[in-house]
SELUMKOL-544545 format. One line per field, with one value per residue: residue in three letters; residue number from 0; y, x, z of N, C-alpha, C, O in turn. Coordinates in steps of 0.2 Angstrom, whole numbers, plus 5000, padded with zeros to 4 digits. Each point is the difference from the previous one (the first is absolute). Example, Ala and Ser with C-alpha at 12.3 -4.5 7.8 and 13.67 -1.06 7.14 Angstrom:
<sites>
res	ALA; SER $
n	0; 1 $
nyy	4972; 5006 $
nxx	5066; 4993 $
nzz	5039; 4993 $
cayy	5006; 5006 $
caxx	4996; 5004 $
cazz	5000; 5001 $
cyy	5006; 5005 $
cxx	5004; 4996 $
czz	5000; 5003 $
oyy	4999; 5006 $
oxx	5005; 5003 $
ozz	5003; 5001 $
</sites>
This chain:
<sites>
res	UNK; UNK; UNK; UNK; UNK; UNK; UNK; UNK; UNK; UNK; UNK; UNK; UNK; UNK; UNK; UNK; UNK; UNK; UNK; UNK; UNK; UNK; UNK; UNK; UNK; UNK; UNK; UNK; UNK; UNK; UNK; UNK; UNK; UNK; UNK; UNK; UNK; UNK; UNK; UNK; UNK; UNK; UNK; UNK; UNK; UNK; UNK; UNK; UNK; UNK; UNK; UNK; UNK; UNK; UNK; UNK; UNK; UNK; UNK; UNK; UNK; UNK; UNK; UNK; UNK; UNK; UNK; UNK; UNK; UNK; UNK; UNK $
n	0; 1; 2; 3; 4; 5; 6; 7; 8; 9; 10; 11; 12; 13; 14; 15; 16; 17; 18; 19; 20; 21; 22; 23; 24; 25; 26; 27; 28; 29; 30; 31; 32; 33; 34; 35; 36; 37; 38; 39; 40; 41; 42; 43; 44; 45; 46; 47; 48; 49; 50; 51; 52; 53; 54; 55; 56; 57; 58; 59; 60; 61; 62; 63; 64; 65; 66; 67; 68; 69; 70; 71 $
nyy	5111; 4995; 5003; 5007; 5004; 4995; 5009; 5011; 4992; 5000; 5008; 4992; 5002; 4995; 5008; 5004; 5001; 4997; 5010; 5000; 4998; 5003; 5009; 5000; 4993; 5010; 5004; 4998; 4992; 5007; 5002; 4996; 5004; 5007; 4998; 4991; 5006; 5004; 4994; 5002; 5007; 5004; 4994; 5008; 5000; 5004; 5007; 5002; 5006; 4987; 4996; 5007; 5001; 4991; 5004; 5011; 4994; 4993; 5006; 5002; 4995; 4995; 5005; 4998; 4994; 5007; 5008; 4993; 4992; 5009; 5005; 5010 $
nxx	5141; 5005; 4995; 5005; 5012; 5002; 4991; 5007; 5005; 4996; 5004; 5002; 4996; 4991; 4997; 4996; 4991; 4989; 4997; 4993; 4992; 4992; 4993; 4993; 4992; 5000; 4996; 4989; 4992; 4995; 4993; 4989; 4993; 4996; 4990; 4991; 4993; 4992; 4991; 4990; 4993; 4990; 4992; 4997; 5006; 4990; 5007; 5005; 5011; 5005; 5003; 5007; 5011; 5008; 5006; 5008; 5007; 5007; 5006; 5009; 5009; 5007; 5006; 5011; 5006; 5007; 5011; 5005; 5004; 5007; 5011; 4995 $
nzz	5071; 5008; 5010; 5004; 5003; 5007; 5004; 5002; 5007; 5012; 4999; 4996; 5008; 5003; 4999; 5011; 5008; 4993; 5001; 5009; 4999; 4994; 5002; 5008; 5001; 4997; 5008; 5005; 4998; 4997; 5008; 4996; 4991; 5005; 5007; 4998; 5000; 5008; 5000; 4998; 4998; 5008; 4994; 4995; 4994; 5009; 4990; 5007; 4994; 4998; 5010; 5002; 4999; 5002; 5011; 5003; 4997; 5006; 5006; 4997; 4996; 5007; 4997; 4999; 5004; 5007; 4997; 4994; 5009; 5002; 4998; 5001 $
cayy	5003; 4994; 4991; 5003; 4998; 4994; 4999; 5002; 4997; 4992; 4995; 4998; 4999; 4993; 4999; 5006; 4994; 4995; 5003; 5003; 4991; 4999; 5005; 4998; 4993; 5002; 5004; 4992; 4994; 5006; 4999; 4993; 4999; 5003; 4998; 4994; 5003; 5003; 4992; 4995; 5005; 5001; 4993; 5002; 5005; 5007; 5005; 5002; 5004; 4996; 4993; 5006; 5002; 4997; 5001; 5002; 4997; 4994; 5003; 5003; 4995; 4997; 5006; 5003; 4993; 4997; 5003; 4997; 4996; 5005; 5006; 5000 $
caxx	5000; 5004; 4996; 4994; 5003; 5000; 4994; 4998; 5004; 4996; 5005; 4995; 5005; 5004; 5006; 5004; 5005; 5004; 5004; 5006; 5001; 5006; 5006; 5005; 5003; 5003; 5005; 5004; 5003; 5004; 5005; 5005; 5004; 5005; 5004; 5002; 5005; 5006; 5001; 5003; 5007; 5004; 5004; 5006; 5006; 4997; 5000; 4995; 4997; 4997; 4999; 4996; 4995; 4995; 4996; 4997; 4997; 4995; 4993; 5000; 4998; 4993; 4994; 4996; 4997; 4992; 4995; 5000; 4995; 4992; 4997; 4993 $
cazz	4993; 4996; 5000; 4994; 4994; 4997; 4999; 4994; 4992; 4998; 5002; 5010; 5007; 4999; 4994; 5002; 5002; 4998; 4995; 5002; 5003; 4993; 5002; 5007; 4998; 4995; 5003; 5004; 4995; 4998; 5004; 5001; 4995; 4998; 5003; 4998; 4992; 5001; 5004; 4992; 5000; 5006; 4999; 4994; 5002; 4997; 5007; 5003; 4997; 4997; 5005; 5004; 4994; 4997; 5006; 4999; 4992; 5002; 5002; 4994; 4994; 5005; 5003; 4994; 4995; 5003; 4998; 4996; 5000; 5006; 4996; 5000 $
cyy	4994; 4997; 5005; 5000; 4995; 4996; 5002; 4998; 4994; 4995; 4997; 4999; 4993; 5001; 5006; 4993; 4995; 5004; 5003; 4991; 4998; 5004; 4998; 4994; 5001; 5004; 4996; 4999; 5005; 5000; 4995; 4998; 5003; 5000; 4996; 5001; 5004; 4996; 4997; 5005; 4997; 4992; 5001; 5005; 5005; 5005; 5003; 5004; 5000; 4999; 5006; 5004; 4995; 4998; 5003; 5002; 4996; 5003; 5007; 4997; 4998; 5006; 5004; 4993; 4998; 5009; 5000; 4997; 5001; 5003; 4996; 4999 $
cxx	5003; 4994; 4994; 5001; 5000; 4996; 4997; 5004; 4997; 5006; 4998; 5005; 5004; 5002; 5005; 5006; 5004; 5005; 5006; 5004; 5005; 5005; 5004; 5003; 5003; 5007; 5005; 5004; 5004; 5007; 5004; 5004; 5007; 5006; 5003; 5005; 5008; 5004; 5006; 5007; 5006; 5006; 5005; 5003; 5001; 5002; 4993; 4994; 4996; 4992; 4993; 4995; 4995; 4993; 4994; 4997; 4993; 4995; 4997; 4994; 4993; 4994; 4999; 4996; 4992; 4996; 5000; 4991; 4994; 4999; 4994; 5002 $
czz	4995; 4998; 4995; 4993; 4999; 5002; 4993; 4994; 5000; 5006; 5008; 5003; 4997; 4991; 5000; 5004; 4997; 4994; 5005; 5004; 4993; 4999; 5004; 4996; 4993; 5002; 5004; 4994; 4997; 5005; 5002; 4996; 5000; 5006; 4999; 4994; 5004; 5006; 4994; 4998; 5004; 5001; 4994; 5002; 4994; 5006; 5004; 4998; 4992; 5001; 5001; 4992; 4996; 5004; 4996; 4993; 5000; 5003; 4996; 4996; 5003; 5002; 4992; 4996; 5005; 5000; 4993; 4999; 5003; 4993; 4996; 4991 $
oyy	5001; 4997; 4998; 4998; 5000; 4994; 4997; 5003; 4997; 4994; 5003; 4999; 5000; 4995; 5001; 4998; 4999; 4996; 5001; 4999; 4997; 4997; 5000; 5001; 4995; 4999; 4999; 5003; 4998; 4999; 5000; 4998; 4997; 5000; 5001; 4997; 4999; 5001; 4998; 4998; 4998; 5001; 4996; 5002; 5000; 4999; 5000; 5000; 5005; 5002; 4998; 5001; 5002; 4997; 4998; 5004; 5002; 4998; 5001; 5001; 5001; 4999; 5002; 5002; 4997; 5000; 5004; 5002; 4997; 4999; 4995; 4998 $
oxx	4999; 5000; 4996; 4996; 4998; 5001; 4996; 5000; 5000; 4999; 4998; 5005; 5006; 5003; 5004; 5005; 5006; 5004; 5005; 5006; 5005; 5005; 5006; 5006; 5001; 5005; 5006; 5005; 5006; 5006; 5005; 5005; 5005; 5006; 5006; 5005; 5006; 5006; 5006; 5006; 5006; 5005; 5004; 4998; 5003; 4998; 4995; 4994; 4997; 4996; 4994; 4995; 4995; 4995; 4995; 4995; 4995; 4994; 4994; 4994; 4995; 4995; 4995; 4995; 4995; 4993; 4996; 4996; 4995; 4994; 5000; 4995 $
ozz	4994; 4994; 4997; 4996; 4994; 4999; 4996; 4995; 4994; 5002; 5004; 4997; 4998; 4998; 4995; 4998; 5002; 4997; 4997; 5002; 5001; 4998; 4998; 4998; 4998; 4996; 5000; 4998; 5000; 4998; 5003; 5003; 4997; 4999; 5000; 4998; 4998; 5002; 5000; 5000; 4999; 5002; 5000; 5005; 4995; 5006; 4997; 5002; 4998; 4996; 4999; 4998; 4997; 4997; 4997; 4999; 4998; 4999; 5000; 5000; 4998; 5002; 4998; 4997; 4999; 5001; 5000; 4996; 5000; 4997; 4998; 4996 $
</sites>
């Protein structure tokens, strides 16, 4: 039933794939980031609870800025 749907939107298997493969590698580098952002924290003397909200700010920010970049 999937592969019918988007038989009848035009879409072919291989740009189903390579759209969910940029996706994957979009979320990766989203997470990287914020890791590395809360790496970079974890070296200034930010309490913990700092350290944790702007975490989650950072993936926040990162997943609305990349559904942002999908909306049609």
């Amino acid at each position: 039933m999937l592969f019918k749907l988007y038989d009848f939107v035009g879409v072919t298997m291989i740009e189903y794939l390579v759209f969910f493969v940029l996706l994957g590698i979009l979320i990766a580098s989203n997470l990287v980031i914020a890791v590395l952002d809360y790496r970079k924290q974890t070296r200034r003397d930010i309490p913990p609870k700092q350290k944790r909200r702007n975490f989650i700010k950072n993936i926040f920010l990162g997943s609305f800025d990349l559904f942002i970049s999908f909306w049609p």
